[in-house]
N, C-alpha and C positions, 0 to 999 in steps of 0.2 A: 792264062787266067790266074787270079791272084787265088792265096790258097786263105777261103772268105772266112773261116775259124779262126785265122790267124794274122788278122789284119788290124794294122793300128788306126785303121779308119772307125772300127768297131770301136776299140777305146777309147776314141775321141768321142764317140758318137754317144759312149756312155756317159764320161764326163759330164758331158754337157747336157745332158737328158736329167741325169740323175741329180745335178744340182742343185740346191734350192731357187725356187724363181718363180714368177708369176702361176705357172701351170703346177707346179708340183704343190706349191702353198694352194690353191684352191681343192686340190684333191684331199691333201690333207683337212682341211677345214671342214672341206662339204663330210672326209668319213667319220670325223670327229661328231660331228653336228648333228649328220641324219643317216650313219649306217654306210654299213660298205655297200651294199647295193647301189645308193644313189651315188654313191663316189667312182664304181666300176662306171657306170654308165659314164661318169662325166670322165672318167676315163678313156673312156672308149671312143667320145667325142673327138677328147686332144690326140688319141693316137690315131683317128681318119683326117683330122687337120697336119697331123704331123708329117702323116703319107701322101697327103696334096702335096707337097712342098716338095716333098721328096721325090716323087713323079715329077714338076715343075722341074725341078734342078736336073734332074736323071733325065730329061728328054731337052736338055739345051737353051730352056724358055729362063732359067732362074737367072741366068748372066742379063739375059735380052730385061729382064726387071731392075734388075740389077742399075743398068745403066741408064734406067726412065726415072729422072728424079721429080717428077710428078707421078708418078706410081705409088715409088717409096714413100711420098710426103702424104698420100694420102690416106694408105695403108700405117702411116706412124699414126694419124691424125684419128684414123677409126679403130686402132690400137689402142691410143692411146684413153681416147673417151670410152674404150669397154673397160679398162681397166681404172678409169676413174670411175665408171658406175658398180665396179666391182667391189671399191674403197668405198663408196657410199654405204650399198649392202651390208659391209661387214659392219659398217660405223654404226649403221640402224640398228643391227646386229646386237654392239655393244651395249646401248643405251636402251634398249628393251629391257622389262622384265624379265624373270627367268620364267619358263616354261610349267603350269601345273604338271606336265609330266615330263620323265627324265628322255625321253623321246623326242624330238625336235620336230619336225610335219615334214617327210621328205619330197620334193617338188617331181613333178611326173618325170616319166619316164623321158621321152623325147624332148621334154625341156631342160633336160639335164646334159642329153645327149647333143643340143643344140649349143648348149652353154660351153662346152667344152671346143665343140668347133670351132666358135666362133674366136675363142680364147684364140688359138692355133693359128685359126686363116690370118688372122689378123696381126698378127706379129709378125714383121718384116725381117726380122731376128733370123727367124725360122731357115728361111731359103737363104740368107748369107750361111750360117751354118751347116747347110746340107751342102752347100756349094764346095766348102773346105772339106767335109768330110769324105764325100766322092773322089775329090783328088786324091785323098789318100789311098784310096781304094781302088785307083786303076794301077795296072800292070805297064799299061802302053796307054796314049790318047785314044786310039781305037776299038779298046775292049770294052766292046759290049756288054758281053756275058759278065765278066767283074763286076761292071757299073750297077747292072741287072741284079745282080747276088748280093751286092749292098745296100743298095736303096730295099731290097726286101728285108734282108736280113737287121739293119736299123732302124725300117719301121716295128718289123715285130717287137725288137729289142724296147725300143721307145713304148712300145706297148704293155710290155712285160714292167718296164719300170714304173709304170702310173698304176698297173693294178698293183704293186708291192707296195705303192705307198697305200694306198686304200685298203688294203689288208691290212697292214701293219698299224695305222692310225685308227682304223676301225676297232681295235680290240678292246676289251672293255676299262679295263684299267686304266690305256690311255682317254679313251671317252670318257671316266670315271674324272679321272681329272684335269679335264674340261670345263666337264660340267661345274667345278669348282673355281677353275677358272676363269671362266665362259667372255666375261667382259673384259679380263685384260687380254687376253688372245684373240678375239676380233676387233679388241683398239688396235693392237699390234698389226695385225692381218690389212686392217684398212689404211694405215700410215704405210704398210708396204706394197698395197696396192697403188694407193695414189701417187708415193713416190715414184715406181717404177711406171705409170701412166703420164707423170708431167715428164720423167726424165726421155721415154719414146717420145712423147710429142715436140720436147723443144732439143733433143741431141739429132744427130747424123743417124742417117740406119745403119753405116757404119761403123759406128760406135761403140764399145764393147759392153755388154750385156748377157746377162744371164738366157740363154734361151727356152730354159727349162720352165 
């Protein structure tokens, strides 16, 4: 069995977690906007979609997707239309007034939590990347227990890394200047939504892309 602290499957699996990219920019924005609270929850969303995937790949079904390209295409396709009603959001976002109070209205709790999943399910990205990372992190083809120790151990991880963003964006200073900035960072936010929503919908799944 692989020795799971000291695996370069875990580094990769950070890499590419921690990267800038559709899911990590929505956490940031949601802590930015309405508070770490509603940002953990969408947090906690992306890191149960995260670990769908990682169960999908970890039990031999990601390859079996993998190779259905009517799966892939339609998963880019409802991919790619969350993330262009994501780029909408943030676009309404921008051209809003600003708020009577410095406080934004944060959206429920389970809608937050839905938000986030569906972010995750929905990105075809996802299980190509768990697909590579598992290989790294077997010993032999038939180590279970590895395969096992990793898919857990990278979900957590992926876990850990969406509440550091929502921590870290939640705090006041950077909220502070937000709030100053508010329209050019969900112009931003929505041009990089919808980029990355046209480029899933009309690229290969794949195609190299941020998974994060």
């Amino acid at each position: 069995m692989l020795d799971a602290f000291d695996s370069p499957a875990l580094l990769a699996f950070f890499v590419a977690a921690v990267s800038p990219g559709p899911a990590t920019l929505a956490v940031s924005t949601t802590a930015m906007a309405q508070g770490m609270r509603a940002a953990l929850l969408l947090g906690i969303g992306l890191g149960l979609g995260l670990a769908f995937w990682g169960l999908v790949a970890a039990a031999g079904l990601g390859a079996l997707l993998v190779q259905s390209s009517v799966a892939l295409t339609v998963l880019r396709w409802v991919g790619g239309a969350y993330l262009l009603w994501l780029a909408w959001q943030s676009a309404r976002s921008a051209v809003m007034p600003d708020p009577p109070s410095a406080e934004a209205p944060s959206a429920a709790a389970g809608r937050m939590l839905i938000r986030g999943l569906v972010l995750n399910l929905s990105n075809p990205k996802a299980v190509l990347a768990w697909i590579s990372v598992l290989a790294l992190g077997l010993s032999a083809p038939d180590d279970r227990s590895g395969l096992a120790v990793t898919t857990a151990l990278c979900a957590a991880l992926g876990l850990m890394i969406y509440a550091a963003y929502a921590v870290l964006f939640a705090q006041a200073p950077v909220r502070a200047g937000y709030r100053k900035a508010r329209r050019g960072i969900d112009g931003l936010a929505a041009a990089f939504f919808g980029y990355s929503g046209l480029r899933l919908i009309f690229t290969r799944a794949d195609a190299d892309m941020p998974a994060g």
